[in-house]
C-alpha positions as CSV (number, residue, x, y, z in Angstrom):
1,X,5.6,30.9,-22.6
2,X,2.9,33.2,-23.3
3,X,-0.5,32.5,-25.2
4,X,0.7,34.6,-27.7
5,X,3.4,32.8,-29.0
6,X,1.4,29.4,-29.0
7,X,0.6,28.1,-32.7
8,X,-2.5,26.0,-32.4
9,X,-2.6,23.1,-34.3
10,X,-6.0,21.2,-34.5
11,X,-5.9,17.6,-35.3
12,X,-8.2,15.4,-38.1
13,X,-11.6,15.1,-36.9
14,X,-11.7,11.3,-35.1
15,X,-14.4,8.9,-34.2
16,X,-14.9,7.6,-30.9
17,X,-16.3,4.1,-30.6
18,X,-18.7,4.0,-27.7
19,X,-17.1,1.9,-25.1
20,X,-20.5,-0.1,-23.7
21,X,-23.6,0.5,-22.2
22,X,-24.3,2.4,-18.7
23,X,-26.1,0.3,-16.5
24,X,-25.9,2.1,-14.0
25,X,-25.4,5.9,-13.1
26,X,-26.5,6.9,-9.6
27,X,-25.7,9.2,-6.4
28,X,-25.5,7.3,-3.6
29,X,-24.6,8.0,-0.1
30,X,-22.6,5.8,2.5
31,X,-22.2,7.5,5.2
32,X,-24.2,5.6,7.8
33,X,-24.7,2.0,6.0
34,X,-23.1,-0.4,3.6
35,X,-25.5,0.0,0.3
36,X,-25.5,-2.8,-2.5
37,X,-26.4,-1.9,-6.5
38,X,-27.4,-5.1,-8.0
39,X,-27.5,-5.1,-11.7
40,X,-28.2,-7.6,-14.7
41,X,-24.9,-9.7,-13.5
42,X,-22.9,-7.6,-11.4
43,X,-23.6,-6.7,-7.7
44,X,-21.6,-3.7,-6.3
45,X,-21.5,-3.1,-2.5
46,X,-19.6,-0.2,-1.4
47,X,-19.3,-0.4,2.6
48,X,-20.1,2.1,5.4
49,X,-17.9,4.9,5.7
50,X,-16.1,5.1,1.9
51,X,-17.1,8.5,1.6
52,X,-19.0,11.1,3.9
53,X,-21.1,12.4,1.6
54,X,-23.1,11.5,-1.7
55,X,-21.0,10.0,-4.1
56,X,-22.1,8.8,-7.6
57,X,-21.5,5.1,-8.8
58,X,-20.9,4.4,-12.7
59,X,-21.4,0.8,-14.0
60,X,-20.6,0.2,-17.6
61,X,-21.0,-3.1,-19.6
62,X,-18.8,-3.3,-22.4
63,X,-20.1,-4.2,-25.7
64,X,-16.8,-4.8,-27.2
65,X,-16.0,-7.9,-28.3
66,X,-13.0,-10.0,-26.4
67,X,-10.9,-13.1,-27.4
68,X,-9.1,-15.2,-25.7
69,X,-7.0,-18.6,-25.7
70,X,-8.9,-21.6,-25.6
71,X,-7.9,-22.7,-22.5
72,X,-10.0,-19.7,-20.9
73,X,-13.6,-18.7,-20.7
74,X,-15.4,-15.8,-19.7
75,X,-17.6,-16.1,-17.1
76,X,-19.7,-12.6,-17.3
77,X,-19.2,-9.7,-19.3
78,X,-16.3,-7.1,-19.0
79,X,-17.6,-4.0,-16.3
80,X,-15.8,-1.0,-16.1
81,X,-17.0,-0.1,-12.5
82,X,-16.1,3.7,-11.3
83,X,-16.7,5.6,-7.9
84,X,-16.6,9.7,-7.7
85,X,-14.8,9.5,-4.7
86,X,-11.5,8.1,-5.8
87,X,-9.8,4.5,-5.8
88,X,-8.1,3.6,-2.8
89,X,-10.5,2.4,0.0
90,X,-10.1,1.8,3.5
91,X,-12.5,-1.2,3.3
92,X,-12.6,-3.1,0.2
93,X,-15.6,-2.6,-2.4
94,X,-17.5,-5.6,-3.1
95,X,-18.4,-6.6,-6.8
96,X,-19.8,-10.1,-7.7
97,X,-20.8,-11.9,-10.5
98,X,-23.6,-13.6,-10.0
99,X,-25.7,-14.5,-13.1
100,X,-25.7,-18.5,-13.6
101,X,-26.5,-17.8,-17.6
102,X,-22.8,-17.9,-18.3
103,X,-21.9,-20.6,-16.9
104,X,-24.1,-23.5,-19.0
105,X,-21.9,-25.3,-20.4
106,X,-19.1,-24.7,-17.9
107,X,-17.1,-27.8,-16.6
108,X,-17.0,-26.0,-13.0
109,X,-14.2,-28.6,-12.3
110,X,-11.5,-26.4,-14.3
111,X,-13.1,-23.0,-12.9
């Protein structure tokens, strides 16, 4: 097929809804030690040896809003956590939660 015999047909204009808020946007490099990114609620440690050279880490924290049954709680917000340098890993990334501000109110006994 040649470009010539292509009829372009453009779409209605959309909206996109922004997704959440970057936290975090930064170029880091692992190639000779482990580094940790803490955040608000979130801590992301990618270890030694993921990637040889600079790489850049995007946290985002969603501001959507999420339902779910009763029987369930959410115990941080929803991060959408991305690294430049793909998504299969030799040694696992490390992400915790670790802000105690959702979890007043939490019987810990059903967590």
């Amino acid at each position: 097929m040649f470009e010539e015999n292509c009829n372009i047909q453009y779409s209605d204009t959309i909206k996109v809804l922004r997704w959440g808020k970057i936290v975090c946007d930064s170029t880091i490099n692992v190639a000779q030690a482990d580094k940790t990114i803490r955040l608000d609620s979130i801590d992301v440690t990618i270890p030694k040896g993921t990637a040889n050279a600079n790489i850049k880490l995007t946290v985002v924290k969603s501001e959507q809003n999420y339902s779910c049954p009763d029987s369930l709680k959410f115990m941080s917000p929803v991060y959408d956590v991305n690294l430049s340098s793909g998504t299969t890993f030799d040694n696992p990334i490390i992400i915790k939660f670790g802000s105690t501000t959702f979890r007043v109110g939490l019987d810990e006994t059903n967590i």
